[in-house]
ZAMAR-37550 format. One record per residue: residue in one letter; x, y, z of N, C-alpha, C in turn; residue number from 1. Coordinates in steps of 0.1 Angstrom, whole numbers. Atoms other than C-alpha are relative to their C-alpha. Layout:
// ZAMAR-37550
rest: A&n.u: X&n.v: Y&n.w: Z&ca.u: X&ca.v: Y&ca.w: Z&c.u: X&c.v: Y&c.w: Z&nr: NUM
...
// end
This chain:
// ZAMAR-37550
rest: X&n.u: -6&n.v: 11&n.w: 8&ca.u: 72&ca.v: 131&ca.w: 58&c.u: -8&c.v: -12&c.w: 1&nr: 1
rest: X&n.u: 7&n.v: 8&n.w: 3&ca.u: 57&ca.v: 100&ca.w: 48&c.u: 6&c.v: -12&c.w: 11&nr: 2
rest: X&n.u: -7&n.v: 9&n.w: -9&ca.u: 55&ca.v: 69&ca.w: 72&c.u: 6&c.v: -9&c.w: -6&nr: 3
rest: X&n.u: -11&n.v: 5&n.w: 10&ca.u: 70&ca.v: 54&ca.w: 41&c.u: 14&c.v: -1&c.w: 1&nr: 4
rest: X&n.u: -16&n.v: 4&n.w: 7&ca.u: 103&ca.v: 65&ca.w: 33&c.u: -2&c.v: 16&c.w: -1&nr: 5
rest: X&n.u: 2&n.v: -15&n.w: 6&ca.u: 109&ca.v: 104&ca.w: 20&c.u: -6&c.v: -5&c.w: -10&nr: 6
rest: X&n.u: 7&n.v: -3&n.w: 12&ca.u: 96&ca.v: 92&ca.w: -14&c.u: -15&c.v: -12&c.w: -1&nr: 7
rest: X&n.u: 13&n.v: 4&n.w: -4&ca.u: 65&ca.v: 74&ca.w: -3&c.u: -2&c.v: -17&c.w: -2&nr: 8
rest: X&n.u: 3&n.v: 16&n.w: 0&ca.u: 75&ca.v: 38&ca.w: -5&c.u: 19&c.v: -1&c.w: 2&nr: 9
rest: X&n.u: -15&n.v: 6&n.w: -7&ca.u: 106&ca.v: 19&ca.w: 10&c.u: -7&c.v: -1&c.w: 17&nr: 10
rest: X&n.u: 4&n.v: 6&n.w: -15&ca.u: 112&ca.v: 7&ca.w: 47&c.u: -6&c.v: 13&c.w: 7&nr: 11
rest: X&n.u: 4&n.v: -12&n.w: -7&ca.u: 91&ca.v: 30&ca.w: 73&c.u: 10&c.v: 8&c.w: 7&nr: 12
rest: X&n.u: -10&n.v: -8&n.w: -10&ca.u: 110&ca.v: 59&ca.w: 90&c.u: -5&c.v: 0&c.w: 12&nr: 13
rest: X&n.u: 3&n.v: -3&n.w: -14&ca.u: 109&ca.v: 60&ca.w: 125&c.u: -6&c.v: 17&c.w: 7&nr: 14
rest: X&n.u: 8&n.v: -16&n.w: 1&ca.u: 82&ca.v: 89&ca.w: 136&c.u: -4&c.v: -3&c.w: 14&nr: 15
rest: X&n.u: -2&n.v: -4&n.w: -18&ca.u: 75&ca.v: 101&ca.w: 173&c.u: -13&c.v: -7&c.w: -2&nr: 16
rest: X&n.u: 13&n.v: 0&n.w: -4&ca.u: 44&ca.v: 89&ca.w: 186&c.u: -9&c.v: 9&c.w: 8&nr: 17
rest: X&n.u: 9&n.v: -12&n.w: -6&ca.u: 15&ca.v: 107&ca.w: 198&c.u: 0&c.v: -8&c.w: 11&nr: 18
rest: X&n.u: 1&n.v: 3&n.w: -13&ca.u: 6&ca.v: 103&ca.w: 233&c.u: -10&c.v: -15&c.w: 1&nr: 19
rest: X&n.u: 9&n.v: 17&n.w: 4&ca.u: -25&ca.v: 76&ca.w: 222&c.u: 9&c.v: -12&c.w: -2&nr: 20
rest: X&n.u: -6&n.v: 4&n.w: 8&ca.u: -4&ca.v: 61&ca.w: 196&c.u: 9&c.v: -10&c.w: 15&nr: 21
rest: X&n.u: -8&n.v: 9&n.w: -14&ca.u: 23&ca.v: 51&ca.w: 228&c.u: -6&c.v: -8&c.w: 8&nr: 22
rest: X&n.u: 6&n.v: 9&n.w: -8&ca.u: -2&ca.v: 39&ca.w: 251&c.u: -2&c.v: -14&c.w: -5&nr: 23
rest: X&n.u: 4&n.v: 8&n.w: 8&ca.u: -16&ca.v: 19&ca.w: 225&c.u: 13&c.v: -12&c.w: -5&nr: 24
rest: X&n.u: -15&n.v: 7&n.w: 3&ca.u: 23&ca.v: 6&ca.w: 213&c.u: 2&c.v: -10&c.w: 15&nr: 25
rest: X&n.u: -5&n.v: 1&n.w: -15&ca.u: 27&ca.v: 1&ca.w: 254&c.u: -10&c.v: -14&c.w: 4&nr: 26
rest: X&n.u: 9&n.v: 13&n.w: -4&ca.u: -6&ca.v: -25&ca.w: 257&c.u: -2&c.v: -9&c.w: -11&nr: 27
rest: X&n.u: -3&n.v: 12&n.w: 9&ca.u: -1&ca.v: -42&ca.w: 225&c.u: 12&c.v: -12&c.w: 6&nr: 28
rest: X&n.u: -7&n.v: 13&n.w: -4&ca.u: 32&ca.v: -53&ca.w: 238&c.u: 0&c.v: -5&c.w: 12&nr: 29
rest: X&n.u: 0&n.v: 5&n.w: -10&ca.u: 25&ca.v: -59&ca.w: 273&c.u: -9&c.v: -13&c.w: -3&nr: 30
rest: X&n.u: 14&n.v: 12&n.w: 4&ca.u: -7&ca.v: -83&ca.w: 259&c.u: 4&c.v: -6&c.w: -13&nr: 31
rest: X&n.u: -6&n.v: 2&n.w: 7&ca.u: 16&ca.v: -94&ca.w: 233&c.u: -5&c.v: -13&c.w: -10&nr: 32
rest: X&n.u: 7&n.v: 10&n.w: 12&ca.u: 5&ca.v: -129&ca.w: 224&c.u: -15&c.v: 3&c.w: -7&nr: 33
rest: X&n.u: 11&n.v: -1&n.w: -1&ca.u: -28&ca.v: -120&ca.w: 222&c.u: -7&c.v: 9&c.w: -12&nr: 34
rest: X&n.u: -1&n.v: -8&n.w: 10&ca.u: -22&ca.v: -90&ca.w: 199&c.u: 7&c.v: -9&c.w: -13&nr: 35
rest: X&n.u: -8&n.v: 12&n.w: 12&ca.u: 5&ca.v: -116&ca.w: 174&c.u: -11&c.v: -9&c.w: -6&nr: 36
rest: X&n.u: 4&n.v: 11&n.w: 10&ca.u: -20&ca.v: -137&ca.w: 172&c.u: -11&c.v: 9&c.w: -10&nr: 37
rest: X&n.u: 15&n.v: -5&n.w: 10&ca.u: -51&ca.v: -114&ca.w: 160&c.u: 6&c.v: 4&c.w: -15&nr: 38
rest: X&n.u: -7&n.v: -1&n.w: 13&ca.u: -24&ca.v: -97&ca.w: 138&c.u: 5&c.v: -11&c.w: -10&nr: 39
rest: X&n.u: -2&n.v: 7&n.w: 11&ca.u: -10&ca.v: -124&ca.w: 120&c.u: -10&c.v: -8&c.w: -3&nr: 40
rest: X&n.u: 12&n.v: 5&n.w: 5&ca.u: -47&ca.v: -140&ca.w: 117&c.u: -1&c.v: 11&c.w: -11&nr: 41
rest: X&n.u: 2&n.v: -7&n.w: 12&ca.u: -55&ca.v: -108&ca.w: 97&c.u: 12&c.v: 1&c.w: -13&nr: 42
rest: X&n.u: -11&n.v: -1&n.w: 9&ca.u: -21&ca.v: -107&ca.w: 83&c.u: 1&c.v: -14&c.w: -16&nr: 43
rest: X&n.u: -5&n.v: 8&n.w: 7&ca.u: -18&ca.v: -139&ca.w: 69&c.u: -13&c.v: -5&c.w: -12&nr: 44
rest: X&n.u: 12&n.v: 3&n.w: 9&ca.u: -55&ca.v: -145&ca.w: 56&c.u: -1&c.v: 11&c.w: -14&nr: 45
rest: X&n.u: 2&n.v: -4&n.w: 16&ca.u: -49&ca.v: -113&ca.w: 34&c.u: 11&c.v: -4&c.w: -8&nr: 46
rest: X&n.u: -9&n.v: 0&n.w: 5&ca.u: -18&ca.v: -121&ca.w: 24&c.u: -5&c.v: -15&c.w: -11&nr: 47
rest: X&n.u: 1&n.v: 9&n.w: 6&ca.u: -34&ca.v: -156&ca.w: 13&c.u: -13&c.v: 9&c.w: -11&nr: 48
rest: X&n.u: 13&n.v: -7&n.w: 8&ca.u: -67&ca.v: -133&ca.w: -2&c.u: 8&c.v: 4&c.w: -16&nr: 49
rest: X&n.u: -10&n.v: -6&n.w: 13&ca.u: -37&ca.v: -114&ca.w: -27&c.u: 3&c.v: -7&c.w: -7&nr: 50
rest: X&n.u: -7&n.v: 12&n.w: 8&ca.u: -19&ca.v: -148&ca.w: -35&c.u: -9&c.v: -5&c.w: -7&nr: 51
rest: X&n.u: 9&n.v: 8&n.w: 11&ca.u: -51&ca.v: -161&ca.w: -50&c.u: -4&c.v: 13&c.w: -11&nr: 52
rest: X&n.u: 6&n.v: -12&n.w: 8&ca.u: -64&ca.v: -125&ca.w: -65&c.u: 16&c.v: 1&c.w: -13&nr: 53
rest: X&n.u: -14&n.v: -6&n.w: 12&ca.u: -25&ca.v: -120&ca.w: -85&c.u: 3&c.v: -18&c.w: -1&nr: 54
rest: X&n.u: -6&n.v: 11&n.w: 0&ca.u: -24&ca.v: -162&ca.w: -86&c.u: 18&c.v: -2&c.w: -1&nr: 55
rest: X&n.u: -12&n.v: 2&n.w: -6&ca.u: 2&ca.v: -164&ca.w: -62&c.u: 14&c.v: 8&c.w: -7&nr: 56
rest: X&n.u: -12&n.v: -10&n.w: 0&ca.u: 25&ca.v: -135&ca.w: -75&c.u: -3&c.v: 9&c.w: 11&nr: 57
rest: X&n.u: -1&n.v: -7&n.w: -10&ca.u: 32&ca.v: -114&ca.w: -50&c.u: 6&c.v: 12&c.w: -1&nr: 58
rest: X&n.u: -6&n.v: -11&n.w: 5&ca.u: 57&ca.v: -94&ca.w: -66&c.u: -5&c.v: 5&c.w: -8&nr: 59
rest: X&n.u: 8&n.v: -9&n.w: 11&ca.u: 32&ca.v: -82&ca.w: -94&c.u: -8&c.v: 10&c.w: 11&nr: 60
rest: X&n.u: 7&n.v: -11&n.w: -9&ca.u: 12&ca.v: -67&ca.w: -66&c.u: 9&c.v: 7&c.w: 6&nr: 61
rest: X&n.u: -5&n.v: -10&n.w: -11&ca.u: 39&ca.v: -53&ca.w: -46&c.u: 1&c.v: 9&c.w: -12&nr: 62
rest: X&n.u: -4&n.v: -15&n.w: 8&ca.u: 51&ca.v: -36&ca.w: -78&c.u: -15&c.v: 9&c.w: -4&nr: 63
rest: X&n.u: 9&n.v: -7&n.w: 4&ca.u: 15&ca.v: -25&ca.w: -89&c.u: -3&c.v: 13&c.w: 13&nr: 64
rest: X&n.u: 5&n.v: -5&n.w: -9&ca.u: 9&ca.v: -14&ca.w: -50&c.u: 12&c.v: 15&c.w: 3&nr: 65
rest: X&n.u: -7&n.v: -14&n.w: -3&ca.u: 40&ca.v: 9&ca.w: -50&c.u: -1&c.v: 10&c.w: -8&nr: 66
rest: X&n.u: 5&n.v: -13&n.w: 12&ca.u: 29&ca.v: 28&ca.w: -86&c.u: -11&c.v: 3&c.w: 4&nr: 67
rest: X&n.u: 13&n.v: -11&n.w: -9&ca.u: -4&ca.v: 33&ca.w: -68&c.u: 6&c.v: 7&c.w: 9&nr: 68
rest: X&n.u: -5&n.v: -7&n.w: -9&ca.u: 15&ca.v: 45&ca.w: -39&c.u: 3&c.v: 14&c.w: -4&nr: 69
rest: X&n.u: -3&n.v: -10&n.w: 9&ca.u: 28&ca.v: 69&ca.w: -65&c.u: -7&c.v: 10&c.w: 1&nr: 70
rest: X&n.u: 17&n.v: -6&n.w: 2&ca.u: -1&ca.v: 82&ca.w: -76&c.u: -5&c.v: 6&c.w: 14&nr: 71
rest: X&n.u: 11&n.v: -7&n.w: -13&ca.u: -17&ca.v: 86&ca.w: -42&c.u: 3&c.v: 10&c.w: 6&nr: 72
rest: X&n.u: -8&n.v: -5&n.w: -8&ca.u: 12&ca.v: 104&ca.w: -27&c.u: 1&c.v: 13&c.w: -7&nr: 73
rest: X&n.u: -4&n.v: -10&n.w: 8&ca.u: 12&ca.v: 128&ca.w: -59&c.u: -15&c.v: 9&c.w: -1&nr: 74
rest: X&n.u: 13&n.v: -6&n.w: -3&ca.u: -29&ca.v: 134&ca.w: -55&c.u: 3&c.v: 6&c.w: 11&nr: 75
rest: X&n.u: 3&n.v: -4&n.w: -11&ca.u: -26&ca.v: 139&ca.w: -20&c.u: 11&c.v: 13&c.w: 1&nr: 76
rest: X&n.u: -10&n.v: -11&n.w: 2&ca.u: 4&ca.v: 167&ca.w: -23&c.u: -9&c.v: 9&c.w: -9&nr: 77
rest: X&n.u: 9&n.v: -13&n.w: 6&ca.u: -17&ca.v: 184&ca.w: -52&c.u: -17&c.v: 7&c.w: 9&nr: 78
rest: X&n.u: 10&n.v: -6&n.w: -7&ca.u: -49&ca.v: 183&ca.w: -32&c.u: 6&c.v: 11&c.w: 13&nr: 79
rest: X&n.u: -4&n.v: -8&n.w: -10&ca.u: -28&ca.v: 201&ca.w: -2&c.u: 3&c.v: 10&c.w: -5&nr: 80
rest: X&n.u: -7&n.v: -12&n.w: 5&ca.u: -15&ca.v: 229&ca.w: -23&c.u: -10&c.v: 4&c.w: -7&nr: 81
rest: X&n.u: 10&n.v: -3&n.w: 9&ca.u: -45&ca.v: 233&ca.w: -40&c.u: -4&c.v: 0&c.w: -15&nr: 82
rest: X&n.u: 0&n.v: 3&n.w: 14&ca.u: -33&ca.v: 220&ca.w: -76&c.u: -8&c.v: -6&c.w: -4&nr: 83
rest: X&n.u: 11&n.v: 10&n.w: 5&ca.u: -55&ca.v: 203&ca.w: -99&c.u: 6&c.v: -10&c.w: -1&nr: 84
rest: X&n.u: -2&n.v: 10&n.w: 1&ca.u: -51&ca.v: 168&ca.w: -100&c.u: 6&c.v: -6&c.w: -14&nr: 85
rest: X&n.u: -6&n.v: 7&n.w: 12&ca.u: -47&ca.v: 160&ca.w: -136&c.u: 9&c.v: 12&c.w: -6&nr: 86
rest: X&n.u: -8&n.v: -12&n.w: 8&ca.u: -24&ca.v: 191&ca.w: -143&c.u: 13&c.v: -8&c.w: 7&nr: 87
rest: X&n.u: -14&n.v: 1&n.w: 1&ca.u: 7&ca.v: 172&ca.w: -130&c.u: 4&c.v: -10&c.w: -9&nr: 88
rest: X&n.u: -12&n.v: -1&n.w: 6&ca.u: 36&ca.v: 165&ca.w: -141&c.u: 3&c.v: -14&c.w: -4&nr: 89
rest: X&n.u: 0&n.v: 11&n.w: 2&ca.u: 44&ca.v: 129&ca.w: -157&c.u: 5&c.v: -7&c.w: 12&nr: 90
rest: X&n.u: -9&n.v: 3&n.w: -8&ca.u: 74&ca.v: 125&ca.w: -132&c.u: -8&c.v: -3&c.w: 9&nr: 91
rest: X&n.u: 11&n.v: 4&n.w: -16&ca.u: 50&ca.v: 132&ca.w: -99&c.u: -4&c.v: -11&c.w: -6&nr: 92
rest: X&n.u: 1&n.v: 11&n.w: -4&ca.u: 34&ca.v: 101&ca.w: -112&c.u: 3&c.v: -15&c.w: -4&nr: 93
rest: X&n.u: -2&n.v: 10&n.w: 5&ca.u: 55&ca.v: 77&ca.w: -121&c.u: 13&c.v: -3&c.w: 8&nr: 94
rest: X&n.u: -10&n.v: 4&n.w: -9&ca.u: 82&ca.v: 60&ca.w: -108&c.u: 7&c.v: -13&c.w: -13&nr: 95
rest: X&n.u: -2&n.v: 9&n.w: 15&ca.u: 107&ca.v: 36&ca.w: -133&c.u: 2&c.v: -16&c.w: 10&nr: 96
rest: X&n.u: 1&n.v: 15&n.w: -6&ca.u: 115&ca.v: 0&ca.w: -124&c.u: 17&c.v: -1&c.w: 6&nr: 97
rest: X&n.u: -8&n.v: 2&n.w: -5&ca.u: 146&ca.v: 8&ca.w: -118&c.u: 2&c.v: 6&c.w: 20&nr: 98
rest: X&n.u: -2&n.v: -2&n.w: -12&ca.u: 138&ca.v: 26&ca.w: -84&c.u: -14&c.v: -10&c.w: 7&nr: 99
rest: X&n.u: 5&n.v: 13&n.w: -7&ca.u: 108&ca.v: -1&ca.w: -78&c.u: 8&c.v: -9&c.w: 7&nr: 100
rest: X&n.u: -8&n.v: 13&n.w: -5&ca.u: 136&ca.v: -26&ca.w: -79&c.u: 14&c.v: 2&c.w: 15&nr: 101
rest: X&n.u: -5&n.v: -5&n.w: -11&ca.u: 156&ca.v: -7&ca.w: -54&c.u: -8&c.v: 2&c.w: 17&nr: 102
rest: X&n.u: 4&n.v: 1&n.w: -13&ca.u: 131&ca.v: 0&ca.w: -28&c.u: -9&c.v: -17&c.w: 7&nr: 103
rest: X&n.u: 3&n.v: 12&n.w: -2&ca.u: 113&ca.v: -35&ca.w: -32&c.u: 12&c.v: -14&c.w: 3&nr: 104
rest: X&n.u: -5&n.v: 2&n.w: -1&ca.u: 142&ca.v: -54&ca.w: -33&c.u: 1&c.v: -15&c.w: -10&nr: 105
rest: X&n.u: 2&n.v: 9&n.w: 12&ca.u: 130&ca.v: -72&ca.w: -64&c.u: 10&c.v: -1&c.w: -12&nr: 106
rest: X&n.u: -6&n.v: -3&n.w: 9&ca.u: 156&ca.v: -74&ca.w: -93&c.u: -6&c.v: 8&c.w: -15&nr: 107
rest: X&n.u: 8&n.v: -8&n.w: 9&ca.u: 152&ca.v: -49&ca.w: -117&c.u: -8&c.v: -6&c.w: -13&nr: 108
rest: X&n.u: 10&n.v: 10&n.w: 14&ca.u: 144&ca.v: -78&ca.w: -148&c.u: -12&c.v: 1&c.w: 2&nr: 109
rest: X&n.u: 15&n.v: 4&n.w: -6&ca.u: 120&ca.v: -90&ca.w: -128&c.u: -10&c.v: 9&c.w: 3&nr: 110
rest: X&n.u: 7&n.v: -9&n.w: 2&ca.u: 103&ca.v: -60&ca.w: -122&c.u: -3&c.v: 7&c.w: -16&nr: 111
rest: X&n.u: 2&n.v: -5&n.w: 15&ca.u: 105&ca.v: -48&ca.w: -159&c.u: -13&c.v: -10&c.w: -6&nr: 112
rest: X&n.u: 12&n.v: 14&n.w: 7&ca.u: 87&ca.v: -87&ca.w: -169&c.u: -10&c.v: 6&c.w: 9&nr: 113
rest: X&n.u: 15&n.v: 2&n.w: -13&ca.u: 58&ca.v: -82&ca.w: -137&c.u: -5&c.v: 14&c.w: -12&nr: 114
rest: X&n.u: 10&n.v: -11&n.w: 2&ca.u: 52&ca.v: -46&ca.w: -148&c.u: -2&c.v: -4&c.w: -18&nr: 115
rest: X&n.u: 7&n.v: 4&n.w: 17&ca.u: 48&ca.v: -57&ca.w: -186&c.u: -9&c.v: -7&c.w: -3&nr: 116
rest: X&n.u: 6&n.v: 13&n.w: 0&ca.u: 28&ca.v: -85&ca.w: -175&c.u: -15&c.v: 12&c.w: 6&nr: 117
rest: X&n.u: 11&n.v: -9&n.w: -8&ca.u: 4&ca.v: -54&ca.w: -156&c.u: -2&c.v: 9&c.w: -14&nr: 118
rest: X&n.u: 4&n.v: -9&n.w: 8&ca.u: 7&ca.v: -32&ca.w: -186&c.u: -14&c.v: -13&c.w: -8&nr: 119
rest: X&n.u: 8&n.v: 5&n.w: 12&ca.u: -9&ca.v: -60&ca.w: -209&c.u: -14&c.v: 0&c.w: 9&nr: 120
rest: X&n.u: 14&n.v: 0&n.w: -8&ca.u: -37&ca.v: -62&ca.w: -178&c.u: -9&c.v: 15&c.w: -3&nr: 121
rest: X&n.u: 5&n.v: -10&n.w: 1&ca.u: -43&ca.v: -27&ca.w: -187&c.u: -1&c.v: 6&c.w: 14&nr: 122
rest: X&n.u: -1&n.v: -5&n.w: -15&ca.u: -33&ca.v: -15&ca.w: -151&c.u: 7&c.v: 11&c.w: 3&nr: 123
rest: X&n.u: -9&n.v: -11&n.w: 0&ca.u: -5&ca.v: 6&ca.w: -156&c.u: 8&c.v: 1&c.w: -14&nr: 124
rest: X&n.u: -7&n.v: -5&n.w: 8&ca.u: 14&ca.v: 25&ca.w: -184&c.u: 11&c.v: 5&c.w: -3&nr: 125
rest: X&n.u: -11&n.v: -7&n.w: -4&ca.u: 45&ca.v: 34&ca.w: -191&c.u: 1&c.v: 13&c.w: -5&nr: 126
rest: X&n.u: 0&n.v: -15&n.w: 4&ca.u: 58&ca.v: 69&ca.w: -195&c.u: 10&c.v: 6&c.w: -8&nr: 127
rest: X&n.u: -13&n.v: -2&n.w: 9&ca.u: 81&ca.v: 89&ca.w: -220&c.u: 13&c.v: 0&c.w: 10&nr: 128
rest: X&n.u: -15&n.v: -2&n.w: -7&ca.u: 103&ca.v: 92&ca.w: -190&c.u: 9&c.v: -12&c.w: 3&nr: 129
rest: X&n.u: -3&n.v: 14&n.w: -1&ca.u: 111&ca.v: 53&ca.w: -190&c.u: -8&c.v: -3&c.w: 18&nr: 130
rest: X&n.u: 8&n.v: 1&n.w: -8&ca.u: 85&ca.v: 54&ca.w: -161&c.u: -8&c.v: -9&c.w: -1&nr: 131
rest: X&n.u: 12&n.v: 4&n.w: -1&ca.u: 57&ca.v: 36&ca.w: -151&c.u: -12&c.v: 7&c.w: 7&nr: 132
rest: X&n.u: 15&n.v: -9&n.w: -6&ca.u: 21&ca.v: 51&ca.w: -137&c.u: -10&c.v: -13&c.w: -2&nr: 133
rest: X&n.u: 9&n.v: 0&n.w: 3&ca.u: -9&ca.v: 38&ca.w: -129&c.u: -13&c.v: 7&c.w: -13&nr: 134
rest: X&n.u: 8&n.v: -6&n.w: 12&ca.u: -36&ca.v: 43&ca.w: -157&c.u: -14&c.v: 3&c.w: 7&nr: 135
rest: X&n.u: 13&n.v: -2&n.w: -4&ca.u: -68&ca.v: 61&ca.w: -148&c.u: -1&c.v: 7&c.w: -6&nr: 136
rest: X&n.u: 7&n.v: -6&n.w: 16&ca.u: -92&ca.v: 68&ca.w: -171&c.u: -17&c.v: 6&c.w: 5&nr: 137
rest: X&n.u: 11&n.v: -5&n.w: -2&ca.u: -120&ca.v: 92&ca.w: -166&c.u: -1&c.v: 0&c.w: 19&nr: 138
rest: X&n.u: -2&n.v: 5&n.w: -14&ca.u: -114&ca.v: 90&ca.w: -129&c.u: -6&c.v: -15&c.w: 6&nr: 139
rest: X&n.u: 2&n.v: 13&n.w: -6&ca.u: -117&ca.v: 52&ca.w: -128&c.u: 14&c.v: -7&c.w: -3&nr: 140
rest: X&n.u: -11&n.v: 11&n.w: 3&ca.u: -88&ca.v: 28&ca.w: -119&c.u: -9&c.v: -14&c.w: -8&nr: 141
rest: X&n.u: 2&n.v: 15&n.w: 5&ca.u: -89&ca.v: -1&ca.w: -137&c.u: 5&c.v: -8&c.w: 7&nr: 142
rest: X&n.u: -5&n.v: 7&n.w: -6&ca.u: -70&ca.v: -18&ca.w: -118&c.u: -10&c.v: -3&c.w: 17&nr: 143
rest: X&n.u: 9&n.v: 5&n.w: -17&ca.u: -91&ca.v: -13&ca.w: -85&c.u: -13&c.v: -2&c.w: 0&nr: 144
rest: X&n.u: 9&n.v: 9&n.w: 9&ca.u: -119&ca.v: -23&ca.w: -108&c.u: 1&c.v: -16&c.w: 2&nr: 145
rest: X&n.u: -3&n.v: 10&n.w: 5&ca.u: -106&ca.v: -51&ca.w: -114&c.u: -1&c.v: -10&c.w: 14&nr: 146
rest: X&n.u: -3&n.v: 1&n.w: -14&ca.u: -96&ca.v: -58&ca.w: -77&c.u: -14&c.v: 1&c.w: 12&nr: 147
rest: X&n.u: 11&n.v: -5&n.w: -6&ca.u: -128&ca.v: -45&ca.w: -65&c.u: -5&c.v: -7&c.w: 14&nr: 148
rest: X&n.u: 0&n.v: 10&n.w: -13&ca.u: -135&ca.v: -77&ca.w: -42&c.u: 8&c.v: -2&c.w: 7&nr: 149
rest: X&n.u: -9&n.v: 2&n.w: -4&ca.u: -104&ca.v: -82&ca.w: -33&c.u: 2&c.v: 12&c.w: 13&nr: 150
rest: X&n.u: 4&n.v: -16&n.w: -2&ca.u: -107&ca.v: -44&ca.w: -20&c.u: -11&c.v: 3&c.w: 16&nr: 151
rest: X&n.u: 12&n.v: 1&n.w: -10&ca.u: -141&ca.v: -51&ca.w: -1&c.u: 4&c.v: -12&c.w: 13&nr: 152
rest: X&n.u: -4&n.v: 9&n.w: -7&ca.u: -128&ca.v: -84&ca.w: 15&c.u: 11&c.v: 8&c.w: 11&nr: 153
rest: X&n.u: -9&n.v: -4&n.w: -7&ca.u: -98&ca.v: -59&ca.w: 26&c.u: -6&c.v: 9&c.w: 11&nr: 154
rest: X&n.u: 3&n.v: -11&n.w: -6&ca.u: -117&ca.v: -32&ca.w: 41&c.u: -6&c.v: -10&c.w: 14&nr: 155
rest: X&n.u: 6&n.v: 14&n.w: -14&ca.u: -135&ca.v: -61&ca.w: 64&c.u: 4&c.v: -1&c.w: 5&nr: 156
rest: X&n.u: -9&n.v: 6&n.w: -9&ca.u: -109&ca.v: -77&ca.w: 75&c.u: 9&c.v: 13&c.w: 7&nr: 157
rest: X&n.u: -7&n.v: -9&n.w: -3&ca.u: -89&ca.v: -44&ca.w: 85&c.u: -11&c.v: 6&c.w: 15&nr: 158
rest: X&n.u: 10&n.v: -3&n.w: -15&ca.u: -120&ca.v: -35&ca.w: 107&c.u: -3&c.v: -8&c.w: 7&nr: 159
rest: X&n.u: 1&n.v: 15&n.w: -9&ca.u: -123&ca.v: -69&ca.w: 121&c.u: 13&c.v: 6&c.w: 10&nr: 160
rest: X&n.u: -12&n.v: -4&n.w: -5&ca.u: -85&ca.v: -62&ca.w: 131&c.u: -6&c.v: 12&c.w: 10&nr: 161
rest: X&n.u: -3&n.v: -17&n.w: -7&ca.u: -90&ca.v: -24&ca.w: 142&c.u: -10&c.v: -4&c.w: 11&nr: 162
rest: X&n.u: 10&n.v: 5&n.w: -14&ca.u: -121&ca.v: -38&ca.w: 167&c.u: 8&c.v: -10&c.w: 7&nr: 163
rest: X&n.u: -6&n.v: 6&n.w: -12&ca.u: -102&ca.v: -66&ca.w: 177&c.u: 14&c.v: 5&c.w: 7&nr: 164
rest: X&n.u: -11&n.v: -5&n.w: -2&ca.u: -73&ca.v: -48&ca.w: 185&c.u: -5&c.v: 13&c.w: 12&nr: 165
rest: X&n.u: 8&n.v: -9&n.w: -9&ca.u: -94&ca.v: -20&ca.w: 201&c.u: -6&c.v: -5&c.w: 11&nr: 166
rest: X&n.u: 7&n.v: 6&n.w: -17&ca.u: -112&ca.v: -45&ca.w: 229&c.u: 14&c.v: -2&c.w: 3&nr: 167
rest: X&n.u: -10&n.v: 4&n.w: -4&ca.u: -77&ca.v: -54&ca.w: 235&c.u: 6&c.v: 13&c.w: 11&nr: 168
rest: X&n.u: 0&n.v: -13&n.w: -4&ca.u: -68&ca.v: -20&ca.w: 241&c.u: -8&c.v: 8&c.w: 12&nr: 169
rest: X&n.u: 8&n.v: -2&n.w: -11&ca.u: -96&ca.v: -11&ca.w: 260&c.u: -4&c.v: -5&c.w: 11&nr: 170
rest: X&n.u: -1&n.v: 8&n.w: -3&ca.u: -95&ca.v: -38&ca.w: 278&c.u: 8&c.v: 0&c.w: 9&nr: 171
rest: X&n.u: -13&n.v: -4&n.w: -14&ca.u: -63&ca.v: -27&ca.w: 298&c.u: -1&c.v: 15&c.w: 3&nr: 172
rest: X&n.u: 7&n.v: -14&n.w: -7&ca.u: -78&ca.v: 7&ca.w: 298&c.u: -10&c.v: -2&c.w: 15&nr: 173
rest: X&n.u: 8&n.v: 2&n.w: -8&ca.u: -104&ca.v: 0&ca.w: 320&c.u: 2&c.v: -17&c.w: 11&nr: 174
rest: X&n.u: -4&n.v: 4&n.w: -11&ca.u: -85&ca.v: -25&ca.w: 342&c.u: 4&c.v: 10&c.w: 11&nr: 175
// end
């Protein structure tokens, strides 16, 4: 099951930890400020990186980020079963605004205007099923085109995080 939700987006479900995973939970919060602050350094810088990239919408991305989620959730199921990718089914990739607006907790208008405001970006499409999808064309998003830097700046800063977080870790290892 997804650390999502069962349908690959909503609040996280609570899932066992591995034996790492615990230690690791166990020296973040004993070193707690230390860990808050690195995290919300990374946290908040991308969160300010997105606000400038979607000028300061937030809810256009969240809804764009959960029809990718879509998508990814509907690749990664066909690649395990050994389906072909572009042989499914509209449904697998789409999702309507009406259950956006349910798991985000955005009102469904407001999701209908954002995602109409993404279709005209040429980012996502809607579907006969009163759906929406990500649009990829020739196996290229446009959207993560478009995003590209935004993308690169993310991957940085995530490894900046994952190191600083790892001396931290290590750090009470080897005490």
């Amino acid at each position: 099951m997804s650390r999502l939700g069962k349908q690959g987006y909503g609040p996280p479900e609570p899932a066992p930890l591995s034996r790492r995973a615990e230690r690791v939970r166990e020296t973040l919060s004993s070193e707690y400020r230390e860990y808050q602050y690195k995290f919300v350094e990374f946290f908040v810088e991308h969160l300010c990186d997105i606000s400038l990239a979607f000028r300061g919408d937030l809810q256009q991305m969240m809804i764009l980020a959960i029809i990718g989620q879509v998508r990814l959730r509907a690749n990664n199921a066909a690649r395990a079963t050994g389906d072909e990718v572009l042989s499914l089914d509209e449904g697998r990739l789409s999702i309507t605004a009406s259950r956006i607006a349910d798991v985000s907790g955005i009102p469904r208008e407001t999701v209908r205007r954002k995602a109409l405001a993404l279709e005209r970006k040429g980012w996502i499409a809607r579907t006969g099923s009163s759906g929406w999808r990500l649009i990829v064309e020739a196996e290229e998003v446009p959207a993560r085109v478009a995003l590209s830097e935004l993308d690169a700046r993310a991957i940085r800063r995530v490894a900046r995080l994952f190191d600083d977080l790892e001396m931290i870790v290590n750090r009470r290892v080897e005490e």
